[in-house]
C-alpha positions in Angstrom: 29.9 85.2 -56.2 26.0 84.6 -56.4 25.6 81.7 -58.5 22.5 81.5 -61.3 20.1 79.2 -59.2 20.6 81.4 -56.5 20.1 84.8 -58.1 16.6 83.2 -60.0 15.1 81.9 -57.0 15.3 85.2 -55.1 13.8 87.1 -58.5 11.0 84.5 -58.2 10.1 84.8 -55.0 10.4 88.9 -55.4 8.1 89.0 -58.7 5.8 86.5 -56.3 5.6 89.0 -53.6 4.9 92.3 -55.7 1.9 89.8 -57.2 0.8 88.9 -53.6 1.1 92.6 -53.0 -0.7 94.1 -56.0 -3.4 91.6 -56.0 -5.8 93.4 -53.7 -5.3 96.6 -55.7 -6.0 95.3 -59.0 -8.9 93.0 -58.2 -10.7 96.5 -56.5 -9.4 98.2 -59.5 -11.1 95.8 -61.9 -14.2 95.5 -59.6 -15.0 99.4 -59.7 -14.0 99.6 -63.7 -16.9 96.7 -64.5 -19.1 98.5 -62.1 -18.6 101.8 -63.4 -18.4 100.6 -67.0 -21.7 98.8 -66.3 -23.5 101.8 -64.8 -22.5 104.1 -67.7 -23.8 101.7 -70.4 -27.4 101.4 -68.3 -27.6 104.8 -68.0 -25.9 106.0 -71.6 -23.7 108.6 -69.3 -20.2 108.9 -70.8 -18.2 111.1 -68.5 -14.6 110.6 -68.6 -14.2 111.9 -65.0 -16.9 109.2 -63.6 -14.5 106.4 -64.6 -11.6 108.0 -63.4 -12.5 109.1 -59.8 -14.4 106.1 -58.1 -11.7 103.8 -59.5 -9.2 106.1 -57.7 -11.4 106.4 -54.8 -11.4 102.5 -54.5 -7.8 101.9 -54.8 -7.0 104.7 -52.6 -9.0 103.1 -49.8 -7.8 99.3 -50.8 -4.2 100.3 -50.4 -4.9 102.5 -46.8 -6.6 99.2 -45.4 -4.1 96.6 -46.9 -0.8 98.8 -46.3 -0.3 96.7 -43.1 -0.2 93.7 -45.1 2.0 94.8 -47.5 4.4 96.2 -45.3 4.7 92.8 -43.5 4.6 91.2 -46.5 7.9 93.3 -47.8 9.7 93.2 -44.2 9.3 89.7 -44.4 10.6 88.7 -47.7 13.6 91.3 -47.2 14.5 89.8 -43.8 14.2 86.2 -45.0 15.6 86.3 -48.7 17.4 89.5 -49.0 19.2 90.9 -45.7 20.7 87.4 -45.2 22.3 87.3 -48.6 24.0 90.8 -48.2 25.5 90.2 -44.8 26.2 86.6 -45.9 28.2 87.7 -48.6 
């Protein structure tokens, strides 16, 4: 039986990898929103769509170029924390 401690410390260390994961998607997701938030109010446009689609547009092409990072980033806390606590017991 997995004791407290034990159970915790691999929670923590999962809820610290999905940060270290979603932290380049949310910083280029709050980079485009001020940008695009900025441009509307200098030029008085408000189109839904124009906040909507570069935002995608951004995270879209974050994730593509960080999905090798991520990936290792999962493999590795799975292999270290995870895996070895199944086939321990």
């Amino acid at each position: 039986m997995m004791s407290d401690l034990i159970f915790y410390d691999v929670l923590r260390e999962g809820l610290w990898v999905a940060v270290i994961m979603s932290t380049p998607i949310l910083a280029v997701a709050l980079v485009a929103g001020l940008t695009v938030g900025l441009f509307q109010a200098l030029t008085s446009i408000q189109e839904m769509t124009l906040t909507f689609v570069p935002k995608l547009l951004a995270i879209v092409g974050v994730f593509w170029i960080t999905m090798g990072f991520m990936t290792k980033t999962l493999v590795s806390y799975f292999d270290g924390t995870v895996v070895p606590m199944i086939a321990g017991g």
